[in-house]
PyMOL commands that place a pseudoatom at each C-alpha (Angstrom):
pseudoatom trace, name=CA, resn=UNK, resi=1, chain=A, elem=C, hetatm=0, pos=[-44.010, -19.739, -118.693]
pseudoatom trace, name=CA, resn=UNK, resi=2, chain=A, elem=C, hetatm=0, pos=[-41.361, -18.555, -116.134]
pseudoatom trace, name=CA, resn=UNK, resi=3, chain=A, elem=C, hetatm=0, pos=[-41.906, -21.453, -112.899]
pseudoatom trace, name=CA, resn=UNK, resi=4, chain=A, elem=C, hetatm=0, pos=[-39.628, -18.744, -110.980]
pseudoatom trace, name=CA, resn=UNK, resi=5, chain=A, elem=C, hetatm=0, pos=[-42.447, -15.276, -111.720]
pseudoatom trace, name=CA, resn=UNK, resi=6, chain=A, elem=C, hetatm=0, pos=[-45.550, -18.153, -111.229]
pseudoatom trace, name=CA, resn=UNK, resi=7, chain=A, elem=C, hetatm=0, pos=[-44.141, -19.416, -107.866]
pseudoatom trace, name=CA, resn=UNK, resi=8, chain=A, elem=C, hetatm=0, pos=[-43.396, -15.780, -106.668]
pseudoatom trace, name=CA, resn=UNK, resi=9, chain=A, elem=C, hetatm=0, pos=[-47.135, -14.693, -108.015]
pseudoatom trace, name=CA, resn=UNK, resi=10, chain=A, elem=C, hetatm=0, pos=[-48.714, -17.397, -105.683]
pseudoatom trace, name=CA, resn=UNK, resi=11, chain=A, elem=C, hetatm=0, pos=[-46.483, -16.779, -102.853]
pseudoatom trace, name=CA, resn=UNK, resi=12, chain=A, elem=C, hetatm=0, pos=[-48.287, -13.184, -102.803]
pseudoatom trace, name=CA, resn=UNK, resi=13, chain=A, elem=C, hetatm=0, pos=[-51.277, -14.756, -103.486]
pseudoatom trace, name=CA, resn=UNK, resi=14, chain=A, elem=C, hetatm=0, pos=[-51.330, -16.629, -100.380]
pseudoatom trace, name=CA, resn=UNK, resi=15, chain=A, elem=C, hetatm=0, pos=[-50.172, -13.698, -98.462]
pseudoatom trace, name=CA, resn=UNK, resi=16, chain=A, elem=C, hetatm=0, pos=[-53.135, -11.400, -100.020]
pseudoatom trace, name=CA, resn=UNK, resi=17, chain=A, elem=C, hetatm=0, pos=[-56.166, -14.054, -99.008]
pseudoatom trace, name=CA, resn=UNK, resi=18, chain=A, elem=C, hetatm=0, pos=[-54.483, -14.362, -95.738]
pseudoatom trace, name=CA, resn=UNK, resi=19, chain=A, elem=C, hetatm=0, pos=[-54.976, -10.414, -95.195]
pseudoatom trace, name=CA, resn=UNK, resi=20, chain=A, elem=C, hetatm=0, pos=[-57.913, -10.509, -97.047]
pseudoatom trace, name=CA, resn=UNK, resi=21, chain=A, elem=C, hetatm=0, pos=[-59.384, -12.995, -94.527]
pseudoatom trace, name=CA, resn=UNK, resi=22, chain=A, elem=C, hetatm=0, pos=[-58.553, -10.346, -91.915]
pseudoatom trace, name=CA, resn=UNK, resi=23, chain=A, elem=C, hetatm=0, pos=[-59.461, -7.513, -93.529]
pseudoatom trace, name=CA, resn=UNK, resi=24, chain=A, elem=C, hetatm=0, pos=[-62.877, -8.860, -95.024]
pseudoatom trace, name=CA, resn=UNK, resi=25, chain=A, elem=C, hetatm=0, pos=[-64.088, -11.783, -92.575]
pseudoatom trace, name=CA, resn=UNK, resi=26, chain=A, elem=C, hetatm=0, pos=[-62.556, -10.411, -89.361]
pseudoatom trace, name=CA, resn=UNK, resi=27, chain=A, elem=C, hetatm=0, pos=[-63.085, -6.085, -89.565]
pseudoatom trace, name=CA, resn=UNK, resi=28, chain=A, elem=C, hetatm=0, pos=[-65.593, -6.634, -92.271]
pseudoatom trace, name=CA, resn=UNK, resi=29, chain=A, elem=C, hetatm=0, pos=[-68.283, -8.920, -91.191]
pseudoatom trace, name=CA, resn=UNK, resi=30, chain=A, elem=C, hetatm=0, pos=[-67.469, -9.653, -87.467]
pseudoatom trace, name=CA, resn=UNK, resi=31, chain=A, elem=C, hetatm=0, pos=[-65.905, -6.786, -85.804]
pseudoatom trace, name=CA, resn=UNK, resi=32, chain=A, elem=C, hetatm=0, pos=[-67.678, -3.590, -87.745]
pseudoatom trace, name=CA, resn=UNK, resi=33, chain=A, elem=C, hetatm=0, pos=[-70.748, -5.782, -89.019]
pseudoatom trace, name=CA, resn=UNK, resi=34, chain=A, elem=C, hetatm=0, pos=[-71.090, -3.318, -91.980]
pseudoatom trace, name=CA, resn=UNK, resi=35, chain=A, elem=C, hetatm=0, pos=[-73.898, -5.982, -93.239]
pseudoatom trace, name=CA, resn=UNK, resi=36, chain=A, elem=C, hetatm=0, pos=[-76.182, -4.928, -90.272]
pseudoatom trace, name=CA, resn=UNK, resi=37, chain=A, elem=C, hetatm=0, pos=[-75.133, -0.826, -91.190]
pseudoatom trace, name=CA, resn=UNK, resi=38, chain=A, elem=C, hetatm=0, pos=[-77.593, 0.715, -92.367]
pseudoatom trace, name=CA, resn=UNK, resi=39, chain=A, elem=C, hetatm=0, pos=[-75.374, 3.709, -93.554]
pseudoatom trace, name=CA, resn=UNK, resi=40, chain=A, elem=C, hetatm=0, pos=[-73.049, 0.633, -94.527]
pseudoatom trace, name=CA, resn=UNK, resi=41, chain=A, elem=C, hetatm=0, pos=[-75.212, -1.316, -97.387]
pseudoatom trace, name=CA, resn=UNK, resi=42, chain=A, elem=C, hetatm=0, pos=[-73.695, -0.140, -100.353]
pseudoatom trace, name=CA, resn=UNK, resi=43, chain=A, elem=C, hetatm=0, pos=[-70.247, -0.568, -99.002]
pseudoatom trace, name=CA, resn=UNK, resi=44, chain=A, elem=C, hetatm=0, pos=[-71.333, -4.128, -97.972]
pseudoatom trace, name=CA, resn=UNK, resi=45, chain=A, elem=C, hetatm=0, pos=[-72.889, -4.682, -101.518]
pseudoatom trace, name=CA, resn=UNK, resi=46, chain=A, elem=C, hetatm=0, pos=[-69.240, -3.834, -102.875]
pseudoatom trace, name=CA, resn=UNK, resi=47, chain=A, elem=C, hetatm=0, pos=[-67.622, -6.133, -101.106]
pseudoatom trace, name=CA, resn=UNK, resi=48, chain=A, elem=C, hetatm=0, pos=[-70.200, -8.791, -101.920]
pseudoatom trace, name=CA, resn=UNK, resi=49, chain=A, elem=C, hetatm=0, pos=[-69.248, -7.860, -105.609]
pseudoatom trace, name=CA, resn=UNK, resi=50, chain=A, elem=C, hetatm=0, pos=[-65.526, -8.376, -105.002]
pseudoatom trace, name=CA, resn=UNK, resi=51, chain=A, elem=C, hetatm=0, pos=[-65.901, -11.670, -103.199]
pseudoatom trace, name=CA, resn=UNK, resi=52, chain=A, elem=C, hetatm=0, pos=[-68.135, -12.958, -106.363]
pseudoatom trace, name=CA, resn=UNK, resi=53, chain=A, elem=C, hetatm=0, pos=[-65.476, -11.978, -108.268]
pseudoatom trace, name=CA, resn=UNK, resi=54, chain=A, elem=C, hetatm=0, pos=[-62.543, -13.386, -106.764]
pseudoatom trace, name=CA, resn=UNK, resi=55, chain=A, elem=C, hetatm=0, pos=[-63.010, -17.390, -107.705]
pseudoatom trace, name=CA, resn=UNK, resi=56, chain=A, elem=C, hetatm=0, pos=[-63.522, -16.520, -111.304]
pseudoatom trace, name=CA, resn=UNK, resi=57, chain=A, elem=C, hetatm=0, pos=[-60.110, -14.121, -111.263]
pseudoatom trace, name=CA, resn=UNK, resi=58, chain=A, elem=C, hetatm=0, pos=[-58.374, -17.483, -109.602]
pseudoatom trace, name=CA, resn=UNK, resi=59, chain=A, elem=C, hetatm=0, pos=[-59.733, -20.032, -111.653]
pseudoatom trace, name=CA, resn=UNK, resi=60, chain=A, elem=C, hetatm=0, pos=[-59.135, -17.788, -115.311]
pseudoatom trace, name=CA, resn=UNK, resi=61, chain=A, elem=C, hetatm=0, pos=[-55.833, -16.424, -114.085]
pseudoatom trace, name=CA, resn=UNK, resi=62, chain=A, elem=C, hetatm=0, pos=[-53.903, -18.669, -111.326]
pseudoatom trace, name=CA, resn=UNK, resi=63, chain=A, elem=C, hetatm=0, pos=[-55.420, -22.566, -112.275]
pseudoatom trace, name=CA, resn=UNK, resi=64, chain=A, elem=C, hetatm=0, pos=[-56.647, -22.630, -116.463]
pseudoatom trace, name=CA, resn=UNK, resi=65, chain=A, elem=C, hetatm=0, pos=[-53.541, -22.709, -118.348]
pseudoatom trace, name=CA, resn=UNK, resi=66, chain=A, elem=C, hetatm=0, pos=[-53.658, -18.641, -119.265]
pseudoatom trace, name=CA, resn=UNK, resi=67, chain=A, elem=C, hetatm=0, pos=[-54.178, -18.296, -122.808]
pseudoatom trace, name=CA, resn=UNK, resi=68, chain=A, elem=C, hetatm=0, pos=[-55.919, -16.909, -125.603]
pseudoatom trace, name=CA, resn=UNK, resi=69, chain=A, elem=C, hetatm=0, pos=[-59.954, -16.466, -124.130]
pseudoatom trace, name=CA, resn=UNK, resi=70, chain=A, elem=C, hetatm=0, pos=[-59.566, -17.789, -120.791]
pseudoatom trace, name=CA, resn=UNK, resi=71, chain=A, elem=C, hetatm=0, pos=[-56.290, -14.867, -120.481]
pseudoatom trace, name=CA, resn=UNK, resi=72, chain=A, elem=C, hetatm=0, pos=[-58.728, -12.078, -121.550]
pseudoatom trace, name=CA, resn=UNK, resi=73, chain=A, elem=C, hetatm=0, pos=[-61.676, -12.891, -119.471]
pseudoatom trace, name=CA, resn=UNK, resi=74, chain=A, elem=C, hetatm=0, pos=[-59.422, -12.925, -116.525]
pseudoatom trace, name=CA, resn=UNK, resi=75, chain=A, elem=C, hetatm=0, pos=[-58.314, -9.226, -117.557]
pseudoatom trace, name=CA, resn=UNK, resi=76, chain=A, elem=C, hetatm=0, pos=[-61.722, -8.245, -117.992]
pseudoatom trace, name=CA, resn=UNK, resi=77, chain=A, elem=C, hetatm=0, pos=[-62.782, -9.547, -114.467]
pseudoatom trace, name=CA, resn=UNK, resi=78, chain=A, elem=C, hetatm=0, pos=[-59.983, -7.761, -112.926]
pseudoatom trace, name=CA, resn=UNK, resi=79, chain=A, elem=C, hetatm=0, pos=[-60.346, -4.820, -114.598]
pseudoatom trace, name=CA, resn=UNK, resi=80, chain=A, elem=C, hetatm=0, pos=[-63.967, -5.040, -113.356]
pseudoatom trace, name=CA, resn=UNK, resi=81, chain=A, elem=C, hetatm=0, pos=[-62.903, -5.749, -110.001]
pseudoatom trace, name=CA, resn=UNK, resi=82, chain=A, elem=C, hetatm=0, pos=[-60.692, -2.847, -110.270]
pseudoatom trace, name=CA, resn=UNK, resi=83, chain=A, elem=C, hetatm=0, pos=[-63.755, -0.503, -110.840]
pseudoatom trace, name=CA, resn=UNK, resi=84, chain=A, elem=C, hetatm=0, pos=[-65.300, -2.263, -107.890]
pseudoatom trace, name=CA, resn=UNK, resi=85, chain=A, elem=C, hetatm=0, pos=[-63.274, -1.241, -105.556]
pseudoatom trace, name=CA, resn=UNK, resi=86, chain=A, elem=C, hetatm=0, pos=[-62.934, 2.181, -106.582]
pseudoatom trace, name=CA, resn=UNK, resi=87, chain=A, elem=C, hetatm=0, pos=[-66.612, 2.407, -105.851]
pseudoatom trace, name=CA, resn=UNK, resi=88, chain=A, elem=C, hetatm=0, pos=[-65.615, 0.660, -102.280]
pseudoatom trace, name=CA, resn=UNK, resi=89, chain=A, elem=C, hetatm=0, pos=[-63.176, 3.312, -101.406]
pseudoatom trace, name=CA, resn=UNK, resi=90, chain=A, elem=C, hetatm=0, pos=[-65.627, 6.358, -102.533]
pseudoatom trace, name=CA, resn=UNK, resi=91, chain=A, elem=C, hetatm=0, pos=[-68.220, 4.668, -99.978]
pseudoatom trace, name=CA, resn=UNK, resi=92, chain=A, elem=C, hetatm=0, pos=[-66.324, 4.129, -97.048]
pseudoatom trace, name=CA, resn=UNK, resi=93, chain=A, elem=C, hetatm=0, pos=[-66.082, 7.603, -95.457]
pseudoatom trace, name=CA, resn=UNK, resi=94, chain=A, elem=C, hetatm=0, pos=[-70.093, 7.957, -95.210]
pseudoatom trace, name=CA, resn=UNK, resi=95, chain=A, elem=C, hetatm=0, pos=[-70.020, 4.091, -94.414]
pseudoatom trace, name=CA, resn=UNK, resi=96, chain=A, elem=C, hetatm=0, pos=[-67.588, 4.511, -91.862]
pseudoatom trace, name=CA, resn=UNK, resi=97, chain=A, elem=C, hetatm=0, pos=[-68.836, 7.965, -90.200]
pseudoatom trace, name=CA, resn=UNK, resi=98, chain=A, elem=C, hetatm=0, pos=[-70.657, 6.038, -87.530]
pseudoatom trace, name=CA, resn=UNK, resi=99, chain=A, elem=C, hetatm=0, pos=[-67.836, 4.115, -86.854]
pseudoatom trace, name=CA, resn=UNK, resi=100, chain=A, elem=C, hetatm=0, pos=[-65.036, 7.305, -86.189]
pseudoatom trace, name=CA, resn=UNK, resi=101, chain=A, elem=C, hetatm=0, pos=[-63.931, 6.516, -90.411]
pseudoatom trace, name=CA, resn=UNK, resi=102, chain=A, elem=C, hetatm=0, pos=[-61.421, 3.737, -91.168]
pseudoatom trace, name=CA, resn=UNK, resi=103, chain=A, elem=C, hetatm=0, pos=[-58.649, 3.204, -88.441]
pseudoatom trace, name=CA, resn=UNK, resi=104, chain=A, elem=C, hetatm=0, pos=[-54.732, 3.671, -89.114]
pseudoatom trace, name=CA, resn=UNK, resi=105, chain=A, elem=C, hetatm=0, pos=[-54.844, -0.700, -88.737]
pseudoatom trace, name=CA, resn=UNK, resi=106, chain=A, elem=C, hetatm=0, pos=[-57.214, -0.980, -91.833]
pseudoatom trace, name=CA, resn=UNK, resi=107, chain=A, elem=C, hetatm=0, pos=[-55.812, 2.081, -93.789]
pseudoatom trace, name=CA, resn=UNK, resi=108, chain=A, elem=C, hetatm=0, pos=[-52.469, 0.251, -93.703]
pseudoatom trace, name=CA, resn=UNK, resi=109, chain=A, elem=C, hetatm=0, pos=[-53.884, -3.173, -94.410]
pseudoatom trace, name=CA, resn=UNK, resi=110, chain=A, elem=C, hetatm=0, pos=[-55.436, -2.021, -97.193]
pseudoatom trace, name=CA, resn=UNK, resi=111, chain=A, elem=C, hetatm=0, pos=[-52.352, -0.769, -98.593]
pseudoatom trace, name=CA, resn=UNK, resi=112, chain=A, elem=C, hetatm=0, pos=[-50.496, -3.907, -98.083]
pseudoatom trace, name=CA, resn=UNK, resi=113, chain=A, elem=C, hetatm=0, pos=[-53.736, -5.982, -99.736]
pseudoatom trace, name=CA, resn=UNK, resi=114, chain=A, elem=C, hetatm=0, pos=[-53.625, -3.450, -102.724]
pseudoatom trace, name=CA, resn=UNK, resi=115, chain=A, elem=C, hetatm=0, pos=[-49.687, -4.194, -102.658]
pseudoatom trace, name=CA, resn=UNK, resi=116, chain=A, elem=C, hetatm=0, pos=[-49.919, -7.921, -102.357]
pseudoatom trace, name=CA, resn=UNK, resi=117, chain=A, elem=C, hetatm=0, pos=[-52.819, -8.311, -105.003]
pseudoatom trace, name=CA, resn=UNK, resi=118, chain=A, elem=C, hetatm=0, pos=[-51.347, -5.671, -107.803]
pseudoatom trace, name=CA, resn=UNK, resi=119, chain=A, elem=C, hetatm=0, pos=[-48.020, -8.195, -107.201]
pseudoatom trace, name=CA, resn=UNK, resi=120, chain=A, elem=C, hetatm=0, pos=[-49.535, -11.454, -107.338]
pseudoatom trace, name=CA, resn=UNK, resi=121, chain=A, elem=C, hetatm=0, pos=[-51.153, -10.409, -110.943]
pseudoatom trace, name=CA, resn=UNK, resi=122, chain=A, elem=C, hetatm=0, pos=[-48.011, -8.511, -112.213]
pseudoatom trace, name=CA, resn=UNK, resi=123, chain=A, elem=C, hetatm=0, pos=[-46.106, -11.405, -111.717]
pseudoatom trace, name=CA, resn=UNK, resi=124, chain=A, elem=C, hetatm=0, pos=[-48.812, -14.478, -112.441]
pseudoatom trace, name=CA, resn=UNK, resi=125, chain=A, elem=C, hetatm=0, pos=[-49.254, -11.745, -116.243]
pseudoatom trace, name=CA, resn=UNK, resi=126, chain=A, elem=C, hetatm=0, pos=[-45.217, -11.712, -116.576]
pseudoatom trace, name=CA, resn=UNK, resi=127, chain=A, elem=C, hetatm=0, pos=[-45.025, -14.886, -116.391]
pseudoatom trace, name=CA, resn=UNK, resi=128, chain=A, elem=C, hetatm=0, pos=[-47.628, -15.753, -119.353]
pseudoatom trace, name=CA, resn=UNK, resi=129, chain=A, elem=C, hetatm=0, pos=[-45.747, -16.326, -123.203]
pseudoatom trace, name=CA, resn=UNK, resi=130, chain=A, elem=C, hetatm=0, pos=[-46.286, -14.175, -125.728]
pseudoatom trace, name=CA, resn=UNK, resi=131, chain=A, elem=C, hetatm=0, pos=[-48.296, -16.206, -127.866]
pseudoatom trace, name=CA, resn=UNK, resi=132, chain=A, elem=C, hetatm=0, pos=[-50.765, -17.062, -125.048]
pseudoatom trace, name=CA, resn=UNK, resi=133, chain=A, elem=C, hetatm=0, pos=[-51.824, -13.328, -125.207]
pseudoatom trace, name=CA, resn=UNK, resi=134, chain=A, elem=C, hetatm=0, pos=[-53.518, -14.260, -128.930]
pseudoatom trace, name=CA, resn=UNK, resi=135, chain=A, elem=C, hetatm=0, pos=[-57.241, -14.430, -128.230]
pseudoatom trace, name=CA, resn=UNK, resi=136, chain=A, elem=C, hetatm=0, pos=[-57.488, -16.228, -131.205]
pseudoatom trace, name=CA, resn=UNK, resi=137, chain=A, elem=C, hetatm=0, pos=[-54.965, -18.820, -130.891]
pseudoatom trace, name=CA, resn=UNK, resi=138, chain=A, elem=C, hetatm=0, pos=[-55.264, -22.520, -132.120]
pseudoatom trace, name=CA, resn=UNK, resi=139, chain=A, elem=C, hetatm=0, pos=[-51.698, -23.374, -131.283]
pseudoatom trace, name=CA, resn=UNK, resi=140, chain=A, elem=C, hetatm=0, pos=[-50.063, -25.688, -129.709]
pseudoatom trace, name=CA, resn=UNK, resi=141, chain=A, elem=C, hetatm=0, pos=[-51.053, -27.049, -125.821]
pseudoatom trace, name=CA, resn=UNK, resi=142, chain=A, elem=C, hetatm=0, pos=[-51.863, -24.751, -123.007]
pseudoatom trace, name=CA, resn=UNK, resi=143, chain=A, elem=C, hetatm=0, pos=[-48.896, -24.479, -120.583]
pseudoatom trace, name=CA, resn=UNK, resi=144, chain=A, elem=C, hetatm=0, pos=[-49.927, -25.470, -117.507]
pseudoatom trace, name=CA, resn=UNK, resi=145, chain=A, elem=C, hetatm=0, pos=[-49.464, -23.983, -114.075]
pseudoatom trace, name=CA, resn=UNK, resi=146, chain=A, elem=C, hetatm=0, pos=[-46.796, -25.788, -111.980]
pseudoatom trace, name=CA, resn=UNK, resi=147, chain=A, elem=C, hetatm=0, pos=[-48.354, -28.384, -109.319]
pseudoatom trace, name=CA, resn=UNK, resi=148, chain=A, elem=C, hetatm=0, pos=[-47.587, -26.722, -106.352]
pseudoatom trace, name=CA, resn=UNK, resi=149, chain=A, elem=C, hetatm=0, pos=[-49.503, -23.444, -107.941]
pseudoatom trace, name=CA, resn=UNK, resi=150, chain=A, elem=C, hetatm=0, pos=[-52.660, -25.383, -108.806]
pseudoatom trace, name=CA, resn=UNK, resi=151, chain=A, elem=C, hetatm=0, pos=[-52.712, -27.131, -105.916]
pseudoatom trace, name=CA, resn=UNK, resi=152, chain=A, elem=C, hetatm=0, pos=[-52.883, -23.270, -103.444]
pseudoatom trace, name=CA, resn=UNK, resi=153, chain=A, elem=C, hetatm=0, pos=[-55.765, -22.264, -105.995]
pseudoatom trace, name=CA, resn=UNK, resi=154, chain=A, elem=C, hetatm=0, pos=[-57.879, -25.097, -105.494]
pseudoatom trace, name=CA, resn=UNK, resi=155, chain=A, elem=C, hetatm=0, pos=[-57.038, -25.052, -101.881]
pseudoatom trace, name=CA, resn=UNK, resi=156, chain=A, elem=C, hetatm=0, pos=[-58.296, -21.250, -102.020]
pseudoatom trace, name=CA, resn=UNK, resi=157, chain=A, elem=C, hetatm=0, pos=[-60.883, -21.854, -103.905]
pseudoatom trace, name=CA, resn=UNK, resi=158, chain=A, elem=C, hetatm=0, pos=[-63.500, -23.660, -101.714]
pseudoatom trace, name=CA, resn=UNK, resi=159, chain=A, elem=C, hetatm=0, pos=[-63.073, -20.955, -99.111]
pseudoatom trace, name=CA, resn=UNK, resi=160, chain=A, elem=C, hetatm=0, pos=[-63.005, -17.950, -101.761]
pseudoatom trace, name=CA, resn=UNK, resi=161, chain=A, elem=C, hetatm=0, pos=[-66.382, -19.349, -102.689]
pseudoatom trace, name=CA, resn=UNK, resi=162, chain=A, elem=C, hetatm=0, pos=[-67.743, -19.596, -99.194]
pseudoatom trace, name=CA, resn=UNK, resi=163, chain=A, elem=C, hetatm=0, pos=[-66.607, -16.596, -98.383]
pseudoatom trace, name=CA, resn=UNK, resi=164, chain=A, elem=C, hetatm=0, pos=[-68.920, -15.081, -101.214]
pseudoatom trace, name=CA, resn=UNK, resi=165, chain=A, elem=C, hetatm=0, pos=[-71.421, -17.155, -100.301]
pseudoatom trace, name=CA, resn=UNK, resi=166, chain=A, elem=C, hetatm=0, pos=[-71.502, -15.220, -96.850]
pseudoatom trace, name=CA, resn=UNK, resi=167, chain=A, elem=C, hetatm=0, pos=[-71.397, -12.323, -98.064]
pseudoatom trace, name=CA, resn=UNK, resi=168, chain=A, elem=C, hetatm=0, pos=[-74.517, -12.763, -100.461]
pseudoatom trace, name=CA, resn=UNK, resi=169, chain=A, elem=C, hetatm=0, pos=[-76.946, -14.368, -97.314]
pseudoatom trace, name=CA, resn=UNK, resi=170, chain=A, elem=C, hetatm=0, pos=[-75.533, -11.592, -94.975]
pseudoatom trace, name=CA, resn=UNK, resi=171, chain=A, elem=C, hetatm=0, pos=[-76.107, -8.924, -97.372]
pseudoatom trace, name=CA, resn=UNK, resi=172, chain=A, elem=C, hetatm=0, pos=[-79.729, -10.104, -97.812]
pseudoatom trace, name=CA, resn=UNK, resi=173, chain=A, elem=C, hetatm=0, pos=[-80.187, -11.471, -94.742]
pseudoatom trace, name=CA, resn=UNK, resi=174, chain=A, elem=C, hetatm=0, pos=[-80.362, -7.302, -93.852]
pseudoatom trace, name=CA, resn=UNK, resi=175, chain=A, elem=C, hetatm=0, pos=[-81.803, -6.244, -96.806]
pseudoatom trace, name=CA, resn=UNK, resi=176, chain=A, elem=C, hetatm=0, pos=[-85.261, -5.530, -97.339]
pseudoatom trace, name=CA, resn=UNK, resi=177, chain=A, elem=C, hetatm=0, pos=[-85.432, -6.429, -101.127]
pseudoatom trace, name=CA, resn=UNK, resi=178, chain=A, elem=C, hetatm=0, pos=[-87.690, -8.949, -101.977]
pseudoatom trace, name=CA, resn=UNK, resi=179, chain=A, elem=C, hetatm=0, pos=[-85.021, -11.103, -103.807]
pseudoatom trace, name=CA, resn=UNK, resi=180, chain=A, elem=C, hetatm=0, pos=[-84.025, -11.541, -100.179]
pseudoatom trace, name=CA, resn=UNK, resi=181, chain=A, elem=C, hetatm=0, pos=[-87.043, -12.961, -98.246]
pseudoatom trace, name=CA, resn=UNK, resi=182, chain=A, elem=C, hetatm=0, pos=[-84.937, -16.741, -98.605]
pseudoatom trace, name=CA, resn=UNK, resi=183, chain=A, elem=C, hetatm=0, pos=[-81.912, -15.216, -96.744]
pseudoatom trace, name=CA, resn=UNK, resi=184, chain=A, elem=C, hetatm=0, pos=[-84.709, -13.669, -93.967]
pseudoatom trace, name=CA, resn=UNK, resi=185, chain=A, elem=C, hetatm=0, pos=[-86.846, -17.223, -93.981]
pseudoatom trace, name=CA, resn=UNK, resi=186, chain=A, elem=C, hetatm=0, pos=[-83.489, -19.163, -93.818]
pseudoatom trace, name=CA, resn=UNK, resi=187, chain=A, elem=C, hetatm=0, pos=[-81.984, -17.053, -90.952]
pseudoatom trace, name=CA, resn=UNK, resi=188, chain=A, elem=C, hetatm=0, pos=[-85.545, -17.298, -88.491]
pseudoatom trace, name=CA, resn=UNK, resi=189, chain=A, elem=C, hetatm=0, pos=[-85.157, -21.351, -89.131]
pseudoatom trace, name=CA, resn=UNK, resi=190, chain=A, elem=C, hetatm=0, pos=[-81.631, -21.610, -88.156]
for i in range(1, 190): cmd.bond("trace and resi %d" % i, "trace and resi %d" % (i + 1))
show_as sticks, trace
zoom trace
C-alpha cells in the first residue's frame, strides 16, 4: 500500500467532511431547513440515505485494512451512494423552487464536494495492492492503514454517525409516517 496515495486520500477526506459539514449541517438543515419542506421531503430523505451511508464507506474503505470482502462491500456502498445522489440532484430543482433553486454558493460547493470525494476514493483505491482486490483471498495479513489515517477516520467517525443520526429524527420528526411517532413523542418532551 502506497503511505504517499493513503496520506493524500485522507488529506481530501478531511477537506470533503469539512465542506460537507457546510454544505449538509449548515445550508441543509439550518439555513434552508429542507426537513421542515414540505416540497423538500424526498430531497431530505436522500440526504438521510447518504449520511447512513457515509460511516460504513469510512469504516470498509479508509480504517479495515482494504481487502478481499471488506474492499468490495466498500465498492458496493459507494456505488450505492453514487445512485443516491443522482436521485438527490434530480430532486433538487422542485425541492428548491420555493427557495429561488440552488444558489451559485451551493452549485459551486457541490462541485468542489463531488471533486474532493471522487479524489479521496481514487486515491484511498490506488493505493490498495493488487492482491487485496481478490474477494476470495486467504493470504497473507491485511495491510493496515498508516496511524495518522486511522486515527482522522475514527475521529470522523463519531460525528459522521451523529450527523446521520440527525438526519433520521429530523426527517421523522416532520414526517407523518407512523414509523415516526418516537421522533414526534421525543421532540414534544424535549
Amino acid at each position: 500500500m502506497s503511505t504517499n496515495l493513503v496520506l493524500a486520500s485522507t488529506i481530501l477526506l478531511l477537506l470533503f467532511a469539512l465542506a460537507s459539514a457546510v454544505d449538509g449541517v449548515y445550508l441543509h438543515l439550518w439555513r434552508y431547513r429542507l426537513h421542515a419542506r414540505p416540497e423538500s421531503q424526498r430531497e431530505h430523505r436522500l440526504h438521510t440515505a447518504r449520511a447512513l451511508l457515509f460511516p460504513p464507506i469510512l469504516a470498509t474503505l479508509f480504517l479495515a485494512p482494504p481487502q478481499g470482502a471488506v474492499l468490495w462491500v466498500g465498492l458496493a456502498l459507494v456505488a450505492t451512494d453514487q445512485v443516491v445522489e443522482l436521485f438527490d440532484t434530480f430532486s433538487e430543482r422542485d425541492s428548491r423552487a420555493g427557495l429561488g433553486g440552488l444558489s451559485s454558493f451551493e452549485y459551486s460547493l457541490h462541485v468542489v464536494l463531488t471533486t474532493l470525494r471522487v479524489g479521496a476514493l481514487a486515491l484511498a483505491l490506488a493505493a490498495v495492492p493488487r492482491e487485496a482486490w481478490d474477494l476470495w483471498s486467504t493470504g497473507g495479513p491485511a495491510r493496515e492503514h498508516p496511524e495518522l489515517v486511522r486515527s482522522a477516520v475514527e475521529f470522523l467517525l463519531p460525528g459522521a454517525i451523529l450527523a446521520a443520526a440527525i438526519h433520521v429524527w429530523l426527517g421523522c420528526r416532520w414526517a407523518a409516517a407512523p414509523a415516526c411517532r418516537w421522533a414526534r413523542a421525543w421532540s414534544r418532551t424535549s
